[in-house]
C-alpha positions in Angstrom: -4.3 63.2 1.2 -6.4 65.3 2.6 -7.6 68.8 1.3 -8.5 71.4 3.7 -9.8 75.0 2.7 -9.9 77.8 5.4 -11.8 80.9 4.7 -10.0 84.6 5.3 -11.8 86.9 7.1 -13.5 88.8 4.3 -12.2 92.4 3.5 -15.1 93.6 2.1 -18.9 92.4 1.0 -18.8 89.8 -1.9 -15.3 88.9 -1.5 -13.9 85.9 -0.3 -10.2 84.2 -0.2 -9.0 80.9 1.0 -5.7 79.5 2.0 -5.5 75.6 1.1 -3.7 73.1 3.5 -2.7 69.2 2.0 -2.3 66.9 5.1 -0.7 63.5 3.9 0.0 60.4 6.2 -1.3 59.5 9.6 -2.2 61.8 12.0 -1.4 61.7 16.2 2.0 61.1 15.7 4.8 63.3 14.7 3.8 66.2 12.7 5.9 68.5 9.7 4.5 71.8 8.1 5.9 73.4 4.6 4.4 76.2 3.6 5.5 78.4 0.1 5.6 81.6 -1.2 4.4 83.3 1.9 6.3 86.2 0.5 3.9 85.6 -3.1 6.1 87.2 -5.1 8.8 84.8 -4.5 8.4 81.8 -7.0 11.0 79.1 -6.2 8.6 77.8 -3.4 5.5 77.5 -5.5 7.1 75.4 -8.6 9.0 73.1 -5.4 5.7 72.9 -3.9 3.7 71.3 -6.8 6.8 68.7 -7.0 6.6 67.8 -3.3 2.8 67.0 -3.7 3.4 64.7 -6.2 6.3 62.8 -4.0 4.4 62.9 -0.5 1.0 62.0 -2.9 3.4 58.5 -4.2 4.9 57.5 -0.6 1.4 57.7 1.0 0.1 55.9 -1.5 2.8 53.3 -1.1 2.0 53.3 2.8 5.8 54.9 3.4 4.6 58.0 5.4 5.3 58.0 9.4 4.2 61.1 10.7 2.1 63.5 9.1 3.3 66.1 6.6 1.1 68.9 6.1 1.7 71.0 2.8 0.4 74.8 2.0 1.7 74.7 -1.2 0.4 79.1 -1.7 0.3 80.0 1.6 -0.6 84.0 0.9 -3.8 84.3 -1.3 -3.7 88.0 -0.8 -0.3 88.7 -1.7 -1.3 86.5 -4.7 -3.9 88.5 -5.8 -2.0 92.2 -5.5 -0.9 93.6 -8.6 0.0 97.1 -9.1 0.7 98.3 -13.0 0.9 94.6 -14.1 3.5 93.4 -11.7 3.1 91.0 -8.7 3.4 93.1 -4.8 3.9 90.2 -2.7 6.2 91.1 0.3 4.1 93.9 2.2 0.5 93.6 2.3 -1.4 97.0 0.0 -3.6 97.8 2.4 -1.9 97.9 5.4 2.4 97.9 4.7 2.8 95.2 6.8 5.2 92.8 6.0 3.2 89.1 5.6 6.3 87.6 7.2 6.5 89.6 10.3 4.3 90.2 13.2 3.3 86.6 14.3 1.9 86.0 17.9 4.0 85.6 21.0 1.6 82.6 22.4 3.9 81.7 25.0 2.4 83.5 27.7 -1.6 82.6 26.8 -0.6 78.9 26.6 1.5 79.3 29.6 -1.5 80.5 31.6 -3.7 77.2 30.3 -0.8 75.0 32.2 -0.9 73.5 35.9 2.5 74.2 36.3 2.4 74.2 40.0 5.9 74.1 41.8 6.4 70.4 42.8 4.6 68.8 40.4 5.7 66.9 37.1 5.8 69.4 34.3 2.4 68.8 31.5 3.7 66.9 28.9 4.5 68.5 24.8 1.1 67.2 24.2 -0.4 69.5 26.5 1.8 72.1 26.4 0.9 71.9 22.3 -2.6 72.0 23.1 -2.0 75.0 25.2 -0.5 76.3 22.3 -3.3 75.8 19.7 -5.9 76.7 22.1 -3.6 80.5 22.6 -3.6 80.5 18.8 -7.5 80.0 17.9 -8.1 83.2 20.6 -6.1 85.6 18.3 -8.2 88.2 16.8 -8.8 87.9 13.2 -10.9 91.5 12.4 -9.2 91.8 9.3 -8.2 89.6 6.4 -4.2 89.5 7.3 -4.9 88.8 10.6 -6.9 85.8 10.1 -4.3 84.6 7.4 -1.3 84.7 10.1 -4.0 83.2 12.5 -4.9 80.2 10.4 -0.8 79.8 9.3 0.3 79.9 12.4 -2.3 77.6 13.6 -1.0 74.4 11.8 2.0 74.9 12.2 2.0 75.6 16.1 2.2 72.1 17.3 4.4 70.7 14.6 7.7 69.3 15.2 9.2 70.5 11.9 8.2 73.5 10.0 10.2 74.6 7.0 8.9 77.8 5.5 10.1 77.9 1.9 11.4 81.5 0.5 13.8 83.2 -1.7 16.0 86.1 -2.3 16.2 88.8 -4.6 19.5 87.0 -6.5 21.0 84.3 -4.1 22.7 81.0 -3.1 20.6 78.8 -1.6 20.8 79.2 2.2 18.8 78.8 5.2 17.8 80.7 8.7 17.3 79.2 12.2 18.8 79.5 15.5 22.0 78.6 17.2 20.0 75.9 19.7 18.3 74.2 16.5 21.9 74.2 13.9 22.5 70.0 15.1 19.0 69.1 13.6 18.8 71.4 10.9 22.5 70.6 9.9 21.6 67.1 7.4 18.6 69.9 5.7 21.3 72.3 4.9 23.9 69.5 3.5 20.9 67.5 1.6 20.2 70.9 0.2 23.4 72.0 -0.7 22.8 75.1 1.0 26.2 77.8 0.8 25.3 79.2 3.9 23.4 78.8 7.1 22.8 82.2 9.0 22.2 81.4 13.0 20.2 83.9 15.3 18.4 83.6 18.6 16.1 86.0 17.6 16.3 88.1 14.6 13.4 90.7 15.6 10.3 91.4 13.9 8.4 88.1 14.7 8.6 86.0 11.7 6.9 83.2 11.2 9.3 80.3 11.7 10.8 82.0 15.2 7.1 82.3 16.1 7.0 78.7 16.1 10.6 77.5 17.3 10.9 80.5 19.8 7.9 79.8 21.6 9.4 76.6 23.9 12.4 79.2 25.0 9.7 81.4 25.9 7.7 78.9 27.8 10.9 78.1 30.2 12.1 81.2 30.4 8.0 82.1 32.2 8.6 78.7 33.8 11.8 79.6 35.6 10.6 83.3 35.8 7.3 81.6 38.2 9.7 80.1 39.9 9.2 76.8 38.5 11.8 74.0 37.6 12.9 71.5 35.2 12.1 72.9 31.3 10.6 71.7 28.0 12.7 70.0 25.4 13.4 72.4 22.5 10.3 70.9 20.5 9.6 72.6 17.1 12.4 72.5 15.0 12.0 75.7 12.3 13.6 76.5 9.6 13.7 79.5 7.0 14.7 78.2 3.5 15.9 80.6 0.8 15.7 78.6 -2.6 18.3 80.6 -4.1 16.7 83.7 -6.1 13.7 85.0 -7.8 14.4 83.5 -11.3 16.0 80.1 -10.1 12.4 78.4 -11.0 13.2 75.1 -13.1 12.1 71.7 -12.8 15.4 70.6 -12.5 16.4 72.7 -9.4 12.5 72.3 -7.5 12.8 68.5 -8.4 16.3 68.1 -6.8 15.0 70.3 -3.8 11.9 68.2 -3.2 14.0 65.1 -3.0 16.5 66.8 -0.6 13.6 67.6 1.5 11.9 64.7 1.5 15.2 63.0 2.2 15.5 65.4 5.0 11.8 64.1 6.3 13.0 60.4 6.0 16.1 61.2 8.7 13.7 62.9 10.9 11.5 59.5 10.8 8.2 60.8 8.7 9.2 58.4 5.7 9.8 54.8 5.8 12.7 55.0 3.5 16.9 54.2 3.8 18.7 57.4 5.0 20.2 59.7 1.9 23.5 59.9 2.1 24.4 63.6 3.5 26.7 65.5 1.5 29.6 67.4 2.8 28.7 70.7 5.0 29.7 73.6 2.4 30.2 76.3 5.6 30.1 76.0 9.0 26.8 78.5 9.7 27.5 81.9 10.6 26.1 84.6 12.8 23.3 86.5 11.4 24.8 89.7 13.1 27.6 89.3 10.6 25.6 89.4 7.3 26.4 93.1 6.5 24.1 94.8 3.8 25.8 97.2 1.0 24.3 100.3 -0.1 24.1 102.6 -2.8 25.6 105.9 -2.3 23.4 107.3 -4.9 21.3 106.3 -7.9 22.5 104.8 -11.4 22.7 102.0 -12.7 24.3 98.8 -11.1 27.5 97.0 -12.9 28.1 93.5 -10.7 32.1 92.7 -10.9 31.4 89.7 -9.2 28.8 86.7 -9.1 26.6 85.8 -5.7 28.7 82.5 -4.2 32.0 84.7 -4.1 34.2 84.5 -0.9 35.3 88.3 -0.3 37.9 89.9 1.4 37.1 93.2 2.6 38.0 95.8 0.5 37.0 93.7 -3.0 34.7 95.3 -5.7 31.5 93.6 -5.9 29.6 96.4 -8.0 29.8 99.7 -9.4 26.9 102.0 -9.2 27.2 104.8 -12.4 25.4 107.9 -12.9 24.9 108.7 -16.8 23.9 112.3 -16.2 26.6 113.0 -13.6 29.4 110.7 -15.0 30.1 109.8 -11.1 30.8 106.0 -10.6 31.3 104.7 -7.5 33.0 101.0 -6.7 30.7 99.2 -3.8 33.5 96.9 -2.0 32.7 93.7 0.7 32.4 95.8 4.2 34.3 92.6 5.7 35.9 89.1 4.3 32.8 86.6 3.9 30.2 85.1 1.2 28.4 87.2 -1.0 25.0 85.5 -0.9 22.6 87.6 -2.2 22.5 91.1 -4.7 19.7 93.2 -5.8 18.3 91.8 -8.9 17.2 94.7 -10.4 20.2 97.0 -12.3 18.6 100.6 -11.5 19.4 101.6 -8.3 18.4 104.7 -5.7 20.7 106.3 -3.2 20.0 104.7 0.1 19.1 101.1 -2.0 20.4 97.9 -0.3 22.7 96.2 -3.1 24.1 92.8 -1.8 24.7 91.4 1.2 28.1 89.9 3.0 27.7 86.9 5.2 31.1 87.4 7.8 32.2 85.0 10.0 32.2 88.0 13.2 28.6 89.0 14.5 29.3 92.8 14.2 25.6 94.2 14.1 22.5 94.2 17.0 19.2 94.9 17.6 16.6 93.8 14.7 18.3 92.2 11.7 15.8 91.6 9.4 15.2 93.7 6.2 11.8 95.6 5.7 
């Protein structure tokens, strides 16, 4: 293994932060990025990370690694360090608001540029269009500290094959993000995980960081056949959003099953030199991400669940009641439409206005951006 430290821009004199990259197996080849707790405040990740190092640290030691795996095991020493009256802030950057999971380059047009793609000629092979891609990515500014941190993130991970960016929810199944085009290869992650739900969009808006990475080959055709060019790239990062259930799931017993999941995962993509796991059945056929409908909370109280995350709704059914101790109003928070709910609020005081849980239907019913703040 080998231990890479790259230094943030500095926010002010005297103060320095680092983000730490672990790059296990052999180099040239084929090429997977994890990265945890980009949101910081989101645990599952860190305590799955720690057990993946010691797996990948055992199979390159036994000479069973393929293809290089490189591991960020905290990948968001700022939101790390940002506390605010003893608690953790992790999701949205103090100084700025900005979400750490949004905003990542669209590099498709700067590599594009770098290419001979003259009509006629043989399109430049992935290892040149990845160069293209890392040579885009190194000319990003990086004035401030968050900008050099989604510089140096998205740097590694630009020109890997597999990048599974490891998150969680507030109070959750375990389920995953990617896009329609990617669901065949993703599919054996979500069964070795065990994943409820898998929530497909071509783009869900805001530029996170896994669709910065898997969206940029549909961008480089659609410029190539925009120029007038012909013939197109192979869809050639395969990315992933993985949401390890919710904030409290952190035990070794869940992070130890998960690691061997992925790892199993990185053995039927060819990276270990191991026999193929036996995939489990497929719990749900993925579903639209324009069907996952949020509930809200017509004003505040206190929030009494009446069902647990994992339950297949109808529309109509209860799933919380939000009660006002001053007013004596309750109201009864029903499923907007039949589907899976896959993730509540954690936190049992609620304001008007507050997301409270979210419906995953089978119909894609919403458009335009579909991420949360």
């Amino acid at each position: 293994m080998i231990e890479v430290r790259h230094p943030l821009t500095a926010c002010a004199p005297g103060t320095t932060r680092e983000l730490v990259a672990l790059h296990y197996g052999p180099g040239g080849g084929a090429k997977a990025y994890l990265q945890a707790a980009l949101h910081a405040d989101e645990p599952p990740g860190l305590l799955l990370a720690w057990h993946l190092r010691r797996l990948l640290g055992e199979l390159e030691a036994a000479g069973r690694l393929r293809g290089e795996i490189v591991l960020v095991p905290m990948a968001n020493p700022i939101g790390h360090a940002q506390r605010l009256l003893g608690r953790g802030i992790g999701r949205f950057e103090l100084a700025s608001g900005e979400n750490f999971n949004r905003l990542y380059a669209n590099l498709a047009a700067a590599a594009y540029a770098r290419l001979d793609c003259t009509p006629g000629k043989p399109l430049p092979p992935l290892a040149e269009v990845r160069a293209a891609l890392r040579a885009a990515c190194e000319e990003l500014p990086a004035a401030g500290e968050l900008a050099s941190l989604r510089r140096i993130l998205l740097g590694l991970a630009i020109d890997a094959d597999h990048v599974l960016d490891l998150h969680c929810d507030n109070d959750a199944v375990m389920h995953i993000y990617t896009t329609p085009e990617l669901w065949p290869q993703v599919e054996p992650l979500a069964r070795l995980l065990g994943a409820e739900l898998a929530l497909v969009a071509g783009d869900s808006g805001g530029d996170p960081f896994d669709e910065s990475c898997s969206l940029a080959w549909s961008r480089l055709n659609a410029l190539h056949v925009a120029a007038g060019g012909s013939g197109s790239w192979p869809q050639a990062c395969v990315a992933v959003t993985v949401e390890l259930r919710g904030e409290i799931d952190v035990e070794h017993a869940l992070a130890a099953a998960d690691a061997q999941a992925i790892v199993g995962y990185l053995a039927t993509q060819g990276y270990v030199d191991a026999a193929m796991p036996e995939l489990p059945p497929l719990k749900r056929a993925p579903r639209p991400f324009a069907g996952s409908m949020p509930v809200y909370a017509p004003h505040g109280g206190v929030v009494a669940y009446r069902c647990a995350v994992g339950s297949e709704l109808r529309a109509g059914d209860p799933i919380a009641d939000v009660v006002d101790p001053l007013s004596g109003a309750l109201s009864t928070l029903t499923a907007p439409v039949d589907g899976l709910l896959y993730a509540r609020e954690i936190g049992r005081v609620v304001h008007a206005g507050q997301r409270v849980a979210k419906v995953a239907g089978e119909q894609a019913r919403r458009s335009g951006p579909l991420l949360s703040a």
